[in-house]
Structure formats: structure tokens, C-alpha cells
C-alpha positions in Angstrom: 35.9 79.4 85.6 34.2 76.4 85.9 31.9 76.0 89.2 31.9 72.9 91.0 31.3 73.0 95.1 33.2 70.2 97.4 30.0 68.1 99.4 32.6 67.5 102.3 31.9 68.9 105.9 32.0 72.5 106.3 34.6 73.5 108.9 33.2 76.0 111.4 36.1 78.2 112.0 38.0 78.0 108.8 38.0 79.6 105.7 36.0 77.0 103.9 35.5 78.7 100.7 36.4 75.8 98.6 33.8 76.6 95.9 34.9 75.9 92.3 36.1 72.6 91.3 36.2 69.1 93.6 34.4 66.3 94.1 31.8 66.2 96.2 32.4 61.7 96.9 33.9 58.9 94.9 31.6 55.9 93.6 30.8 53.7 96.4 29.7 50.3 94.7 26.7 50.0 97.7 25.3 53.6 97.2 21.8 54.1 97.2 20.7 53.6 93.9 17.8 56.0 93.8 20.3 58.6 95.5 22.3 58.1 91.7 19.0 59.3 89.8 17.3 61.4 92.1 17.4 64.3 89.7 14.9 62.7 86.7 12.3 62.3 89.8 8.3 63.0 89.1 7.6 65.8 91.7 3.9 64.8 92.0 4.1 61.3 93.0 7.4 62.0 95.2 7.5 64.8 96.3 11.0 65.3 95.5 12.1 68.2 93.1 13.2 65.6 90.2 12.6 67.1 86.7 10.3 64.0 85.8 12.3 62.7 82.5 10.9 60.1 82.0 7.5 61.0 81.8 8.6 63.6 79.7 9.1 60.7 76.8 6.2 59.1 77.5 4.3 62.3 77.4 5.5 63.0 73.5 5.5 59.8 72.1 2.0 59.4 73.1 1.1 62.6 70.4 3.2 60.3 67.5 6.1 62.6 67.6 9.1 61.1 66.5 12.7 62.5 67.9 15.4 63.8 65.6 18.9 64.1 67.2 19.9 66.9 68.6 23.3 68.2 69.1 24.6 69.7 72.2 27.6 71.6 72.6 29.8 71.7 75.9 31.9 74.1 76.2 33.9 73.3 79.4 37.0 71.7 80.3 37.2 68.6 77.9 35.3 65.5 78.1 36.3 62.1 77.7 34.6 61.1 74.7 35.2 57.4 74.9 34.0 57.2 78.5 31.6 53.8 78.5 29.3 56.0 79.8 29.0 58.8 77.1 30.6 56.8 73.8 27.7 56.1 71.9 26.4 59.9 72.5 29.0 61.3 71.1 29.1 63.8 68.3 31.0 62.6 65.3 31.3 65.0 62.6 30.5 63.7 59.5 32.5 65.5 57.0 35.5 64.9 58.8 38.2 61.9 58.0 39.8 61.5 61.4 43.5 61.8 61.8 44.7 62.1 58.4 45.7 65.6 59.3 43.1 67.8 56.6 40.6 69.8 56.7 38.2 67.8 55.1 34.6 69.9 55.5 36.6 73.4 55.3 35.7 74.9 58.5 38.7 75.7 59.2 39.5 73.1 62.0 41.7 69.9 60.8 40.5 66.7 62.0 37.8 68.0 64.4 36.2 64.7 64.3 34.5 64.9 68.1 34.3 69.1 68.6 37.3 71.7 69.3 40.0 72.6 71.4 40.3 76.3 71.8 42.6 76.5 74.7 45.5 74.0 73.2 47.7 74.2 70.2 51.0 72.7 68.6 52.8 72.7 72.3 50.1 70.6 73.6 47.2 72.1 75.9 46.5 74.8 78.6 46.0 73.0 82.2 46.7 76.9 84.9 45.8 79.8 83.3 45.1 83.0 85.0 42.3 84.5 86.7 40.4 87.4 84.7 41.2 89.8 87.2 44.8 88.8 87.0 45.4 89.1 83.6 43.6 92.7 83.7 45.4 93.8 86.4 48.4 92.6 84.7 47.8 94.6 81.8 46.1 97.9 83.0 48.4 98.7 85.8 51.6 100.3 83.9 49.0 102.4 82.2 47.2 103.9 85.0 49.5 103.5 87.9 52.7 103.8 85.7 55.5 105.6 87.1 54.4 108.8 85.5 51.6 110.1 87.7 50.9 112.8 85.2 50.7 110.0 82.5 48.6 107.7 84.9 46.1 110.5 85.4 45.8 111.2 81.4 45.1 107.7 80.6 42.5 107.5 83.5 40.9 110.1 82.1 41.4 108.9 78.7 40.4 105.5 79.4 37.6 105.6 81.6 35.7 102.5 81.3 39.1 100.3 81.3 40.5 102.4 84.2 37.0 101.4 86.0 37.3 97.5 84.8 41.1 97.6 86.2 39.6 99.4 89.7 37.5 96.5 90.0 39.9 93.8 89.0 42.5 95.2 91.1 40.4 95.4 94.3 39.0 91.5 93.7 42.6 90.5 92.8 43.7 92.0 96.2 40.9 89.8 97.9 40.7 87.0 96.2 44.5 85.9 95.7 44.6 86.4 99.7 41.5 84.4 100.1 43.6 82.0 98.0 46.2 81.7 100.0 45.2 81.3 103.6 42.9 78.6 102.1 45.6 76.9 101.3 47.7 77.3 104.7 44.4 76.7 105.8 44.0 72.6 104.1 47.4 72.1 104.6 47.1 72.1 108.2 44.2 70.4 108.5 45.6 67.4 106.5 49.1 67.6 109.2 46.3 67.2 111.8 44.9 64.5 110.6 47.4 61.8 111.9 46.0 63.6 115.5 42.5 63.3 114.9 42.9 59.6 114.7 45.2 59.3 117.6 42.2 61.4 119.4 39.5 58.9 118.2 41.5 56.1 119.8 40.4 53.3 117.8 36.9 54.2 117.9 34.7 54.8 114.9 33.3 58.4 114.2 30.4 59.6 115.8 29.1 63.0 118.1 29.0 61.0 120.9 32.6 59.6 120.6 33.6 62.5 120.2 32.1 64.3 122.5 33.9 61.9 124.8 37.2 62.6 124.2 38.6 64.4 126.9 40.3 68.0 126.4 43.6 67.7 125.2 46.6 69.5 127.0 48.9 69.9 123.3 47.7 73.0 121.1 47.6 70.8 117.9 45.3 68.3 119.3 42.8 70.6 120.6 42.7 72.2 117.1 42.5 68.7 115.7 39.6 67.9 118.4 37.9 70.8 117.0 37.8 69.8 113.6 36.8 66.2 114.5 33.7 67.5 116.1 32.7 69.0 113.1 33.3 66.7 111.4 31.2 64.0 113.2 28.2 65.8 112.0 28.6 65.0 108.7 26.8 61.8 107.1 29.8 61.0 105.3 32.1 60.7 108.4 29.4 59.5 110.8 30.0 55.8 111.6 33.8 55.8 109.8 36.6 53.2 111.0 39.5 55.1 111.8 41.1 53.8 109.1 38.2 54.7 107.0 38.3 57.9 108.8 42.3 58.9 107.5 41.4 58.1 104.0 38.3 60.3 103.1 40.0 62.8 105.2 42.7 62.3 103.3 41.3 62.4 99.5 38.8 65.5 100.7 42.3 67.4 101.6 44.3 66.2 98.8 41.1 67.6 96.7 41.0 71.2 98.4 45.1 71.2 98.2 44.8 70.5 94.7 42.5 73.2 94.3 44.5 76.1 95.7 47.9 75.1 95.1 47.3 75.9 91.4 46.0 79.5 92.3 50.1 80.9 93.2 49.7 80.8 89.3 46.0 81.7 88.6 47.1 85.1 90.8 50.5 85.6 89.5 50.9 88.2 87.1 53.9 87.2 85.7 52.3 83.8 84.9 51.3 83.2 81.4 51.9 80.1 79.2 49.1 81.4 76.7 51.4 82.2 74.1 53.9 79.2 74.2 51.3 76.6 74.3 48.2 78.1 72.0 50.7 80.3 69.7 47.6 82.8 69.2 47.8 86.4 69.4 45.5 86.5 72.1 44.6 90.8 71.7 43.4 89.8 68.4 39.5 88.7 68.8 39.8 88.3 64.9 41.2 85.4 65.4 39.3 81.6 64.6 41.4 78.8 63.9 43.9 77.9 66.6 43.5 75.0 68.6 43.4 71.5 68.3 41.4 68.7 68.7 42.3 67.4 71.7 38.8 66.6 73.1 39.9 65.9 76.8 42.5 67.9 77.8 44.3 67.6 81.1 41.7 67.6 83.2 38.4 66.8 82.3 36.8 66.1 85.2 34.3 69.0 85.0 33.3 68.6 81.0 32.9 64.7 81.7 30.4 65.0 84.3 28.4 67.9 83.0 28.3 65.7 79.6 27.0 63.1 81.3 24.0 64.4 82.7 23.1 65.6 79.7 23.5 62.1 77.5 25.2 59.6 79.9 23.8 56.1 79.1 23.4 53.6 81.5 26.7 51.1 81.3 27.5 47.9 83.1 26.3 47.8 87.4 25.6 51.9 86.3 22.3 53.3 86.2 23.4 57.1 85.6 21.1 58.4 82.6 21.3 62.0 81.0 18.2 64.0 81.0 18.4 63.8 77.0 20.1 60.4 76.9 17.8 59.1 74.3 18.1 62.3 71.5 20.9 63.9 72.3 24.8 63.8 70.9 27.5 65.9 72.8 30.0 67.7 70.7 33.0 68.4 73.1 34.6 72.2 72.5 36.9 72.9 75.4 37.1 76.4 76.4 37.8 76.3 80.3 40.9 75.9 81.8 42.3 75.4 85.3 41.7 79.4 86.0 39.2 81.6 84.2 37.8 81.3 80.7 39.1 83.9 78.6 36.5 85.5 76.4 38.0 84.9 73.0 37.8 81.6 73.0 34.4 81.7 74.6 33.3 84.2 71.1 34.6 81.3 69.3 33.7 78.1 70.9 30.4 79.6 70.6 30.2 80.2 67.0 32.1 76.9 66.1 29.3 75.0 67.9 26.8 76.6 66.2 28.2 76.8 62.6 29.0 72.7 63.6 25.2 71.7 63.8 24.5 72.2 67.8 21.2 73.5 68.6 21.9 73.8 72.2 25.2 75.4 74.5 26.1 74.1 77.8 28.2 76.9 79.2 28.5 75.7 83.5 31.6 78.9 84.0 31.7 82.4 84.6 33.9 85.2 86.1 33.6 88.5 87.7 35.2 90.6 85.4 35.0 90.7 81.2 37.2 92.6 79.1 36.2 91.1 75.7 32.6 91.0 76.7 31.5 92.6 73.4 33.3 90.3 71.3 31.3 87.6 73.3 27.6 89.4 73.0 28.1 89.6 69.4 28.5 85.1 69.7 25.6 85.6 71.8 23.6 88.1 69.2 25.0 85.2 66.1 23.9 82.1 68.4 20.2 84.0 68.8 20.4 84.7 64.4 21.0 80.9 64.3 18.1 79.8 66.4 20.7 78.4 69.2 19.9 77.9 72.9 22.2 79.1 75.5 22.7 77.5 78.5 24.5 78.9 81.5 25.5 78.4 85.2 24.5 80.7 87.4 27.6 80.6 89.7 28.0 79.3 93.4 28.9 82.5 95.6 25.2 82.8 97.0 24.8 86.0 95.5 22.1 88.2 94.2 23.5 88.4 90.6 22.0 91.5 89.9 24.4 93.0 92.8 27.3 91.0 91.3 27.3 90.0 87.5 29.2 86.7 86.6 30.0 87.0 82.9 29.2 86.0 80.3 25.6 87.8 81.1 22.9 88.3 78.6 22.0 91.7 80.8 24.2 94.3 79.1 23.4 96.4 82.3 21.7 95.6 85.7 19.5 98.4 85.0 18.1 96.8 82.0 14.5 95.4 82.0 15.3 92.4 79.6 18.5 90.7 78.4 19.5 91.5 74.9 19.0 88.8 73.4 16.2 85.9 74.0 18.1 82.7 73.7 20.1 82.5 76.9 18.9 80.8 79.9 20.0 80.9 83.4 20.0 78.0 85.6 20.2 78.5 89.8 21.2 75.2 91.5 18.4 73.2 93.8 18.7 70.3 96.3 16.4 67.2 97.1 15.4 68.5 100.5 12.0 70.7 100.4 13.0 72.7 103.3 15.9 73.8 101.7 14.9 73.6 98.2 17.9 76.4 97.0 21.5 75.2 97.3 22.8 77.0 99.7 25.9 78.4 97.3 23.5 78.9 94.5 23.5 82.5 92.9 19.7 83.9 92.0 18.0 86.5 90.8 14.3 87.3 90.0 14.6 88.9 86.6 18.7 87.6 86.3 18.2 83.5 86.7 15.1 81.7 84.2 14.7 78.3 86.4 15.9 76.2 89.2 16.8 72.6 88.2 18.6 70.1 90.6 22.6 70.7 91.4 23.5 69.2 94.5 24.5 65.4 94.8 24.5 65.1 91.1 26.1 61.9 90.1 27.8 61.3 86.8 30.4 60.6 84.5 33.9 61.6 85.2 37.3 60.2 83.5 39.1 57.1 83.7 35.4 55.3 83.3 34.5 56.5 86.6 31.2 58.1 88.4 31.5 60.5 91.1 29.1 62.8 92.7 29.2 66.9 92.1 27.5 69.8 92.7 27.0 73.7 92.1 25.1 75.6 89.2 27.6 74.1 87.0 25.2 70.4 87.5 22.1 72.2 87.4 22.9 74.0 84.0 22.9 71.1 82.1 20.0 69.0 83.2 18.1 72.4 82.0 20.2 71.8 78.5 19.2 68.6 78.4 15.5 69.3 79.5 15.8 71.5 76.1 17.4 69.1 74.2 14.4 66.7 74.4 11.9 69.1 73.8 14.2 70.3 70.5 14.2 66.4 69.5 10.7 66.1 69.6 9.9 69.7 68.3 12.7 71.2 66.2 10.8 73.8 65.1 11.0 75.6 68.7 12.9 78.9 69.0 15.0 78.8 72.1 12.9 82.1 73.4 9.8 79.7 73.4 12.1 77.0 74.9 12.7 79.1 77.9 8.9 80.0 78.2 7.7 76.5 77.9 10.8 76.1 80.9 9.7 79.0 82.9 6.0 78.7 82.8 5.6 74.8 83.5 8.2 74.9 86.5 6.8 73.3 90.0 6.4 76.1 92.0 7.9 76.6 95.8 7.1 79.5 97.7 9.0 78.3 101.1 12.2 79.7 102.1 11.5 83.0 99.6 12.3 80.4 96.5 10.0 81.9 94.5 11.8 85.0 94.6 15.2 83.5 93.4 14.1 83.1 89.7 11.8 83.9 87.1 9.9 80.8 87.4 10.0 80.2 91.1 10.4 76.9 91.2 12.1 73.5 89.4 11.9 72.8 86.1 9.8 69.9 85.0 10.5 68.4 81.4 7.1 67.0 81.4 4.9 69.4 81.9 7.5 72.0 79.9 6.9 69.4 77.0 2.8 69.7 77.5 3.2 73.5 77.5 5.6 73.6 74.1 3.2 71.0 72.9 -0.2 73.3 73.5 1.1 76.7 73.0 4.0 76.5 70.3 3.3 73.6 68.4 -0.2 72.5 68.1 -1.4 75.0 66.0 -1.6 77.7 68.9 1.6 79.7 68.4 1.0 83.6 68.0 5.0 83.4 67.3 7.3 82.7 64.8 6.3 78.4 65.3 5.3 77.1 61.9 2.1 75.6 61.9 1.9 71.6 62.8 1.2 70.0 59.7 4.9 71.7 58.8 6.6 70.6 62.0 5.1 67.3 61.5 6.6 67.1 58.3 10.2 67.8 59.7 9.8 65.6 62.4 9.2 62.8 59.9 12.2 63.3 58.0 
């Protein structure tokens, strides 16, 4: 599922666990400027834990190297590919007549002009789908508890790594879908309340001292509303509010959590499938390629938009949003992730189509808990690594040790494994612009598990209907890493995505406060500049003890 975390105020006393798709704030036309691009900061002249882009291009044109485009896939949710912002970095295909309803190049995909749509078909596209653990629970439970005991103890024993994955599923779909719903009880009444919190503030604007004014209310509601106003009074983006202003970013910050967990009735119903109508696929059969259509977008894009945009976004109008790889990179939209969990078919394929398509590098900002297809997804993996393809991927934002709880799709086939199986997948944790608490506080991690940090909170970026909004989680920190790759892949396309990651890992800015340097590999933020001085020395002047042609070759392709 695709990871996103809300930036509003964290209610003490609720169930707050609002962490995988919101906005964090809308565009505010007066926002700090250097707040928008805080991300593509130089850490050693600001101290801030920026990845330093542009230095990164400065750094590589002044050896004479010349950039070649490089396509990046994103598999997500859709993204509006004629968003101002993102246009004129987007992928065209160019053996591909759009809309005249052929298959002109013979992949297999009719008028995939911009990417794929895995998760739509002839009936339109998939918005709700289910949770992993829903769909697993749905299947698994009349085989092992069936109304035949006798029966549900042969399969068990039968079966025993599917009885095992259904044990699992069943015991987070228990949690989870209960988690789901008190959340919602829970934003429901805090938005009934809100007409009482402004009563409460009696035309006074938000602040601690206000509100620690107001004297204690006799009614039950109001004292619960008096409680959430004093939380919210700590937060920066209350402080100071109108009470007018005050009811409507209360408002929009509750419409966004309702939003979120109204859908899950259906994400946690096991009756709940429109799979079948709407894709037409028969979904048991991994065999499966070409279904779909090209519908780039899809219902909600908001995730895929923004992720796309730090990667390539281009500066447009009163914006100055950049992607890390705005200036060498084209994004090829294959959507994969609905409202609910990605299922791993269409993850197997979005993978290969990107890759048999011309990308050299795969966003992939989702994950889940559970995996039943994971084999027909390692072998994507195994066929991106045969390719020479980089994959990207999102830690996940339930500030976990993910060698204690694996998020799929993993490159570790076990925990107990010393090294992933394959070496082109890199794992991104999420970082903040404050040095004191350099790890995002949802961020997952994991010494040996997660590669790099790179920045993922207050990331602002492209989202649909030409707008900018701020986000955050390990889904924004996963692709300023692709794009960090993408520009040394532009500049150096003879690079194999293991030494990618090692140029990533080894040239990170180190941070030994807090225990960050035990939450990754690297122990620190990744920095494209000094990753491109490391790629540059070790891989591709001559020094690489690899597979790295020598320069005078890679010179020679750079050129063409």
C-alpha cells in the first residue's frame, strides 16, 4: 500500500494512527520558499541534511560528461502526466501511435503511449481494493478452518507454509480492521467537535496561552473538545489561526483522515472484491501479462503525482519545486497501487513491463505485511537485476525494525539471511531537516535491511489538478534516492545498480546522534554529490575492479 503520513497535530489520547495516505498541508502562496526545496540542500555549507543536487551537476559537468536521459519507472497509484509541473518529463514511447487503438511496437500493450495500467481494464479502473491480509484470509479460511475439523487439520498439515501465511494474516486482519474502525469513530468525532472548539476559543485566535485560558467546561463534549484544542495549540500549523481559519484546516485535516478510513469497511471486507469486474483478469494466474489499460492517472493519483515529481518536477510559473533528476530524467507512469494493498501480480508485471519499456530505474514507495505471490515477484526482481535495473523502494512508516517485521516486496528472502538476493534493490528510510531528530519519527530501519536515509518529511511536490502540496513518509524519501540514481545513471550509464547503491551507501553524510547510524547501512543521508565523486573515482575512471567498462568505452556511450 502506498505510504504517506498526515503532518497534522498528533492528538494525545486518540488513536492517531493515520499513517498511509494524506496530505501533510495545501500550497500556501506565502510559504517559505526555501521550506519548498529544503531537500536538494548542501549539508556542508548548511548544515541541513539536503542531498546537495545541485552541486551534484556541477560536480559532473566539470569532468566533460555529458547526460543521456534516463527513464524512470513509477510504479504507484497513477500520475498525472500533463501536470505543468511534470509534462515535459514525461516518458513518451516512441513506437507507439497514441489512441488509434493498436499495438504498434508489439509489446503487447495497445496505445501505451505514457507507461501501463495494471490495476484497470475494459470496466474502467480499480480505486478500494483489499488489504493483503484480507484477501488471504478470505481465501485460506474454508480450507483450514472449514466446517470439517478433520479436513481443516489435513490441509494444515498438508499446507503448512499457507496455513502459517493465513495464521499471520488472520491475526493482523483481526487488529488491523479494528484499528480501522475505531479510527474512524475516532475523526468523526473529532470533526462533530469542532463547531465546540471554536465556540471554546471565543473569537480568539489559536495559541497555548488562549487556551490555556479557557475556563473548565461543565458539558462532557466541550471538555473533550477543550482537550483536543490544547493539543492542538502546540502545533505550528494551528498556532496563531483566526477562528475561522481555525474551522477550516480542522476541517480539511478531518475530511482527509475520514477519507482515509472510510474506505477501509471495504479494504477489510472479505466479501469485497471488484477485481474481477473491473480488470477481467484471472487474478490466480501469475501467467498472466497483458490486461490493463492505459489509463495513466487513475482515480486518485495524488500519491504517484507527487512521488513523480520529486523525482523530475520542473519548475513552472510562481513554482520553484525541482526533482532531484529534473534535468536527465523521463518518468514512465505504470500504476500498480490502488486505494488498499498492491497485489503482487501486478507488481511481477509492472516490473518487467518497465524494464522491457527502456527504464533503468524503479520507484516502488508501497509495501504490505503479508505476500502470497512473493516468488512470482523475486523472480521480477531476479529479471530487473539480469537487465541491469535499479530498484527503488520505501521502507514503510510503522517505526519498525524491519528485520522484526518484513514489509514486502523485500530483497531478504529470510531475516536470517546475511545479504539480499539479489544486488539491485535499494532501501530508502525517511529523514527530517532537524539534526536532533534526524530519523522521521515513523520511518522503518534496519542496519543490514535499509541502504540510505534521504529526506521524507515536509516534502513538497506535485499533486493533481496542477497543484503542490506538502507530504511525507518513506514513500518521499524513496524517490529523491531514485532520482539521486537517476543522475548518476545520466552521466554514467555504464553503472550497475549494485555499484549505484555503493557509490549511495559509502558517500552518505554520516550522523551518529540519536543511534542514526544504526538505522541503515550507510548511517547517514545520502548526498548526490559526493555519491557522484565516488561513482566517478571508483567505477568509472578507470578504477573499477567490477564489471564497469573501462572509461575511454563509457566515454564513448556517453557521447552518443
Amino acid at each position: 500500500m502506498k505510504k504517506v503520513l498526515l503532518a497534522a497535530v498528533f492528538l494525545a489520547g486518540f488513536s492517531f494512527s493515520y499513517a498511509q495516505e494524506a496530505q501533510a498541508k495545501t500550497t500556501d502562496p506565502n510559504e517559505d520558499k526555501d521550506l519548498m526545496t529544503w531537500y536538494h540542500k548542501d549539508f556542508s555549507t548548511t548544515k541541513v541534511y539536503g542531498v546537495n543536487t545541485e552541486n551534484a551537476y556541477k560536480y559532473l559537468e566539470s569532468k566533460g560528461l555529458k547526460p543521456t536521459t534516463v527513464v524512470v519507472g513509477v510504479l504507484d497509484s497513477g500520475v498525472q502526466v500533463d501536470h505543468p509541473g511534470l509534462v515535459k518529463n514525461v516518458w513518451t514511447n516512441p513506437n507507439e501511435v497514441p489512441n488509434n487503438g493498436k499495438d504498434d511496437d508489439g509489446n503487447g500493450y495497445i496505445d501505451d503511449v505514457h507507461g501501463w495500467n495494471f490495476i484497470g481494464g475494459k470496466n474502467g479502473d480499480v480505486d478500494i481494493d483489499n488489504m493483503e491480509v484480507t484477501r488471504v484470509v478470505a481465501k485460506y479460511k474454508p480450507v483450514f478452518e472449514g466446517d470439517d475439523s478433520a479436513k481443516n487439520k489435513a490441509n494444515q498439515a498438508k499446507m503448512p507454509e499457507e496455513f502459517a501465511l493465513y495464521m499471520k494474516s488472520k491475526d493482523l486482519f483481526g487488529k488491523k480492521s479494528i484499528e480501522a474502525k475505531q479510527s474512524l469513530q475516532t475523526y468523526t468525532m473529532i470533526t462533530d467537535l469542532i463547531p465546540n472548539m471554536v465556540k471554546l476559543l471565543g473569537g480568539k485566535s489559536v495559541t497555548p496561552e488562549t487556551v490555556a485560558g479557557i475556563k473548565a467546561p461543565t458539558e462532557q463534549k466541550d471538555a473533550v473538545a477543550l482537550s483536543i484544542l490544547t493539543q492542538v495549540s502546540q502545533s505550528p500549523e494551528f498556532k496563531g489561526k483566526s477562528p475561522a481559519e481555525f474551522e477550516k484546516l480542522m476541517k480539511e485535516q478531518m475530511k482527509e483522515a475520514v477519507d482515509h478510513f472510510a474506505p477501509m469497511a471495504k479494504q477489510y471486507d472479505v466479501n469485497y472484491d471488484t477485481r474481477k469486474e473491473i480488470v477481467g483478469d484471472n487474478y490466480d494466474d501469475y501467467s498472466e501479462k497483458n490486461y490493463g489499460n492505459n489509463h495513466y492517472e487513475g482515480p486518485d493519483a495524488e500519491h504517484g503525482t507527487h512521488v513523480a515529481g520529486i523525482i523530475a518536477g520542473l519548475p513552472q510559473g510562481k513554482e520553484v519545486q525541482h526533482g532531484v533528476a529534473s534535468k536527465v530524467a523521463k518518468i514512465m507512469s505504470v500504476r500498480t497501487v490502488p486505494n488498499g494493498d498492491e497485489r503482487d501480480k501486478d507488481v511481477a508485471n509492472a516490473i518487467r513491463y518497465a524494464v522491457d519499456n527502456g527504464a533503468k530505474v524503479l520507484n516502488m514507495s508501497f509495501g504490505k505485511p503479508v505476500s502470497p505471490g512473493k516468488n512470482v515477484v523475486w523472480d521480477a526482481f531476479k529479471y530487473a537485476e539480469d537487465k541491469n535495473v535499479l530498484l527503488v523502494k520505501a521502507a514503510g512508516n510503522e517505526n519498525e525494525d524491519v528485520a522484526e517485521h518484513l514489509a514486502y516486496p523485500t530483497n531478504f528472502k529470510n531475516i536470517t539471511d546475511d545479504k539480499p538476493f539479489v544486488n539491485n534493490v535499494l532501501v530508502v528510510g525517511a529523514s527530517t531537516n532537524r539534526n536532533n531528530e534526524l530519523r522521521a519519527s515513523f520511518s522503518n530501519f534496519n542496519k543490514k535491511m535499509v541502504n540510505v536515509f534521504a529526506p521524507g518529511e515536509e516534502i513538497y511536490s506535485t499533486v493533481p489538478k496542477n497543484e503542490y502540496r506538502y507530504l511525507q513518509g518513506t514513500s518521499m524519501a524513496s524517490p529523491v534516492v531514485a532520482g539521486a540514481a537517476a543522475v548518476l545513471l545520466a552521466y554514467m550509464p555504464n553503472l550497475k545498480p549494485y555499484q549505484v547503491i555503493e557509490a549511495l551507501v559509502k558517500s552518505s553524510n554520516p550522523n551518529t546522534e540519536n543511534q542514526f547510524g544504526d538505522f541503515s547501512q550507510a548511517g547517514g543521508v545520502i548526498d548526490v554529490k559526493k555519491a557522484a565523486e565516488y561513482a566517478y573515482t571508483n567505477f568509472y575512471n578507470g578504477k573499477s575492479s567490477g564489471n564497469t567498462k573501462p572509461a575511454k568505452s563509457v566515454k564513448k556511450a556517453v557521447k552518443k
